[in-house]
N, C-alpha and C positions, 0 to 999 in steps of 0.2 A: 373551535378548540385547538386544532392543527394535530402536533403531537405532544403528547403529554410530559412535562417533564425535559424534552430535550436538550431545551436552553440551556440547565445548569449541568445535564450529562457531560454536554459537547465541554463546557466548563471546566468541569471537575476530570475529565477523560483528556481531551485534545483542546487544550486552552491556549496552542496556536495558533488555532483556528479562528478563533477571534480576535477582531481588532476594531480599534474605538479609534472613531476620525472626524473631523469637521464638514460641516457642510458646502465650505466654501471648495473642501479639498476633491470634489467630482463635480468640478468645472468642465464642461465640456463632453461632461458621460450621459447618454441617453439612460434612462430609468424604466422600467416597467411595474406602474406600481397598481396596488391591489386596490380598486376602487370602492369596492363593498367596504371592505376592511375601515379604510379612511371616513367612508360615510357615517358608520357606523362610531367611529373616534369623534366624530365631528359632531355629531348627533349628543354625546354623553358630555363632551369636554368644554365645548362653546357654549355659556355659557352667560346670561347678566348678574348685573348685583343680587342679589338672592338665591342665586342658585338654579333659578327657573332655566328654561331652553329663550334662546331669541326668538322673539315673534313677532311678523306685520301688524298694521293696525287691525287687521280681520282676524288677528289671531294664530296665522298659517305659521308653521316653524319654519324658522330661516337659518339655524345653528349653522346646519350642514354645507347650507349656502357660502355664509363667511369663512367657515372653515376651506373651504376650497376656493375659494378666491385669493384669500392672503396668503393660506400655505402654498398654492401653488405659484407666485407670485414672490414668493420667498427662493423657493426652487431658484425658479427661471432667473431671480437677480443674482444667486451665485455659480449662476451659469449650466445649471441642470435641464437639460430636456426631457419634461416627463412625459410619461404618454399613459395612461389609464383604463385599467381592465374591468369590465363591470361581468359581474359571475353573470352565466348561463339557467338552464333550467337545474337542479342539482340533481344527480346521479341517485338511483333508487334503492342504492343501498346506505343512504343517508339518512332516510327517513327515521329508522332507529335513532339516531344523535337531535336530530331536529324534534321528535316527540320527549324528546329526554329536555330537551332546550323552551318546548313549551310546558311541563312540568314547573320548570322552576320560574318559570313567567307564571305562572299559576301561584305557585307559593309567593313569588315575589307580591303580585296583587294581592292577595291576601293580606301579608305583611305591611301593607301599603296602606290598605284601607285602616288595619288599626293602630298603626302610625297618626290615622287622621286623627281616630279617636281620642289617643291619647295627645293630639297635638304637641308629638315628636317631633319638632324641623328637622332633625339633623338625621333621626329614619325615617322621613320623609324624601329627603333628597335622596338618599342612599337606596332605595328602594324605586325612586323614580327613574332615576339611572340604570336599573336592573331590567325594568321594562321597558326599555330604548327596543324599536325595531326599524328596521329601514324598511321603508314602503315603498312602493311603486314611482310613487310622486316627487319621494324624494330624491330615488335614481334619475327619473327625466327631470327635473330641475338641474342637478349637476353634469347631464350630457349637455343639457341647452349653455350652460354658462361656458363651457369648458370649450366646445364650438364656436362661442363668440371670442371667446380669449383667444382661440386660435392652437389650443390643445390639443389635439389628437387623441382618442381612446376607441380602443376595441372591446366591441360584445364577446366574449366567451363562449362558446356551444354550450359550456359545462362552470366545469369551477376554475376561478379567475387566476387561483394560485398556480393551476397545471399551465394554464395558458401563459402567465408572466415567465412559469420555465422554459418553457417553449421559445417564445420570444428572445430570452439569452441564450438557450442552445442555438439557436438558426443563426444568434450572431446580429439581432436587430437591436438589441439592447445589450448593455452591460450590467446592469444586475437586476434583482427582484428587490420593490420595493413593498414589503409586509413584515406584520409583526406574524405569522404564523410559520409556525418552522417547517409544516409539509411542503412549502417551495421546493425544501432541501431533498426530500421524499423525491418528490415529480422529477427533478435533476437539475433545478437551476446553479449554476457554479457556482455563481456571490448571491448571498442575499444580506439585504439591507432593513434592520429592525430602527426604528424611533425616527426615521426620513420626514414622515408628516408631523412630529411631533412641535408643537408651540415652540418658541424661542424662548420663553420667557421660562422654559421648565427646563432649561440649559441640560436637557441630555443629550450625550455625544451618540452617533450614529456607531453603529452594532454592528462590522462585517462578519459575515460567516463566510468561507471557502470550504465547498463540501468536499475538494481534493485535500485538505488538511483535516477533516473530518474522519474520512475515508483511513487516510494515512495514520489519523492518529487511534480510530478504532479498530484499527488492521480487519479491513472487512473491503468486499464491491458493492457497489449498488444493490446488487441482490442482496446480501446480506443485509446490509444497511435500511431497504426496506421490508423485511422482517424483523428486524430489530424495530423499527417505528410503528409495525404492527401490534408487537410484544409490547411495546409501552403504550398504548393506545390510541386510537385515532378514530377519527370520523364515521367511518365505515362499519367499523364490527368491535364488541367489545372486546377488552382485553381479557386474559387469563389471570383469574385471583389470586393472590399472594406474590407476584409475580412482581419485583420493581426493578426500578432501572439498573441496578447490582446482578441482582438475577439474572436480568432478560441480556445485560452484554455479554455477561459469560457463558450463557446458552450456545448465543449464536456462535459466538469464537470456536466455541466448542463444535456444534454440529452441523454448524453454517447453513441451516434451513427449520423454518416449522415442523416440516415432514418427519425429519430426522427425530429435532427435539422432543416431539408427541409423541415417537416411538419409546426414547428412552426416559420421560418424566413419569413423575409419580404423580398420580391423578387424583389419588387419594388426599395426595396433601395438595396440588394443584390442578385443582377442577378445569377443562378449559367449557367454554360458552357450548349451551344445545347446538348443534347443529352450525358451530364454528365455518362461516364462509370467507376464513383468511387467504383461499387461493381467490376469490374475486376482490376481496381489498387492494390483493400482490397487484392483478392483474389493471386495476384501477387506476395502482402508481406507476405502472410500467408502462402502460398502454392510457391514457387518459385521454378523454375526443377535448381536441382543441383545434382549430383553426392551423394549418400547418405554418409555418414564421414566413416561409416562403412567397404567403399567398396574401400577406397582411403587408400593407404598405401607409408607412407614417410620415404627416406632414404636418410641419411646424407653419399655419397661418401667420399672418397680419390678422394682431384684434380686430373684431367692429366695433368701434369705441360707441358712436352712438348708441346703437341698438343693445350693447351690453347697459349701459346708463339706462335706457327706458324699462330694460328687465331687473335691472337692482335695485332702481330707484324708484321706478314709475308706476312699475309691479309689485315687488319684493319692499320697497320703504326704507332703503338704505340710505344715508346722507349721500349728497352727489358728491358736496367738495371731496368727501372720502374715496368715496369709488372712482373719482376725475384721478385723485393723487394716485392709487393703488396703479390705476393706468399707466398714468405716465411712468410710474416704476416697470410695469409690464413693457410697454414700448420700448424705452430708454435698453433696459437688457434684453431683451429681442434683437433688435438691434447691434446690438456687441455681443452676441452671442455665433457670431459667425467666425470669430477666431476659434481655431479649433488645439486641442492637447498634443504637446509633442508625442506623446507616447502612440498617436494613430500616423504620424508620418515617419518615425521611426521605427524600425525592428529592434527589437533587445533580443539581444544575443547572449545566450547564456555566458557566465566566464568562463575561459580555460580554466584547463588543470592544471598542475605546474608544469607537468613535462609540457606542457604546449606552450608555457611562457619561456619556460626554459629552452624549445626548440627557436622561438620568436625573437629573442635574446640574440641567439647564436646567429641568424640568419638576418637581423640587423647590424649586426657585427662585421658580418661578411661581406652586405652590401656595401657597408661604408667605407670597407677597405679597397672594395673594388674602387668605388666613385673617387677614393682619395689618389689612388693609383691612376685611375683616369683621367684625373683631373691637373694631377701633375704630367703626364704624358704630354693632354693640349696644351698646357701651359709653354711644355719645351719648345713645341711645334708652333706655339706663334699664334695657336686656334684664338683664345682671349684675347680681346684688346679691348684697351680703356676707350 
């Protein structure tokens, strides 16, 4: 779920903060992207004629497979290095959200089956999609691929979104790549929504910058995650009646939970039994991850073969297909070693005026000296043709 509602707050509040860009245009930027997440995109979105998921001739799903083959391969030809986080065991104040998530897997099934009955296609598929779960099998199929491509991904202790922050705080990566917005929560600077998304659904890539966030909800971190509390997340229900109009002006207002449950009415806003929003704080402030320090990434040479005998030889994918996809992996691998001027440069913030107005003055001055000096040597004979 992430955080509830974010997306269009940050919109409708600090719509600086966002910015829509191409893919080709983070040439050069290493990525940190959420691998569950994408499995899981991959899992609903990849797709055959009918609608059904892709499958071997034994039947096995392979959606998720192509999905990370091509999109990542997409990546790497406009010069992206990504590197891939697959979540951990999940923290056990999550359970609440995950029993809330197999409920609707319940209804969903439900709805499915009599879908069949009344031989609905179209709530059929829409319901089959609702029951997408990423498996075990799924995850190690997309580490085995992702190895032979010569892709780099990190295990998580925990959940993948803390660890992709982690990753751009340490300065290993330049942004998060997910569509969940509690990246922003954990503290990643940039994050990057629609990064995995198909070509063919021509959407532009979604920056968030949580220092324009920040700046434009006049709040810090701390605030900012209880305000992602107040709108709800993962961990502990939200407060009833409570929406995102509400909950920014709370915090502006009291700049803590603590404070605000001191002066709300309760009567007309109940909050949760036995409310454990100080371990959700302390989940986004403190999250176990892997420290960035300790995590080291490296961009392979494909195994071409050996990737051919698990797409094709296993999996039942065309070869001439996965030979091309290749040579596109190669070919940009390869020319991926020019690197962005912006890492060999420093940007300098601009002066003020008085500093151009000083800079003005003091190349004025210079030049009057060199003119001065330069007629001096002259008299003196120093220049000769």
């Amino acid at each position: 779920m992430g955080i509830l509602g974010l997306s269009k707050l940050v919109a409708d509040v600090a719509a600086t903060a966002i910015k829509e860009n191409e893919i080709k245009n983070y040439f050069g930027r290493k990525v940190a992207i959420d691998a569950s997440m994408s499995l899981y995109q991959f899992l609903i979105a990849v797709r055959q004629e009918g609608g059904a998921q892709l499958t071997s001739e034994d039947g096995e799903t392979t959606s998720h497979i192509m999905g990370f083959f091509y999109r990542t391969i997409r990546m790497v030809d406009n010069g992206i290095k990504p590197v891939y986080v697959f979540d951990g065991k999940p923290p056990t104040m999550k359970a609440g959200e995950l029993e809330k998530r197999k409920e609707k897997r319940d209804q969903a099934q439900a709805a499915l089956d009599k879908a069949k009955e009344d031989d609905n296609v179209e709530e059929i598929d829409k319901q089959s999609r609702r029951l997408v779960k990423v498996s075990k099998e799924h995850v190690e199929d997309a580490k085995r691929l992702l190895k032979l491509m010569g892709i780099p991904f990190v295990e998580a202790p925990c959940e993948a979104e803390a660890q992709c922050a982690e990753l751009v705080k340490g300065g290993k990566v330049y942004a998060a790549g997910t569509e969940d917005m509690d990246s922003l929560t954990f503290g990643t600077n940039i994050l990057l929504r629609h990064l995995t998304f198909s070509e063919a659904r021509k959407m532009p890539i979604k920056e968030f910058y949580l220092n324009k966030v920040l700046e434009g909800f006049e709040m810090n971190q701390e605030e900012f995650i209880d305000l992602c509390i107040l709108l709800g997340c993962d961990y502990v229900d939200k407060i009833k009646g409570i929406g995102p109009k509400k909950a920014i002006e709370l915090v502006k207002k009291y700049k803590n939970i603590e404070t605000i449950l001191e002066n709300l009415d309760k009567t007309k806003y109940p909050p949760p039994e036995n409310w454990m929003f100080q371990e959700a704080r302390r989940l986004f402030k403190e999250p176990e991850v892997t420290p960035a320090s300790e995590v080291d990434l490296k961009w392979e040479k494909p195994d071409e073969e050996e990737l051919v005998k698990f797409m094709c030889g296993e999996k039942g994918f065309q070869e001439e297909r996965i030979r091309n996809g290749l040579k596109k992996l190669v070919k940009a691998r390869s020319g991926a070693t020019q690197g962005r001027l912006d890492t060999f440069f420093k940007v300098l913030p601009s002066p003020t005026p008085n500093a151009n107005k000083r800079k003005s003055e003091e190349m004025s001055k210079g030049s009057a000296k060199k003119t001065k000096g330069g007629a001096s040597a002259a008299k003196k004979g120093i220049f000769k043709r």
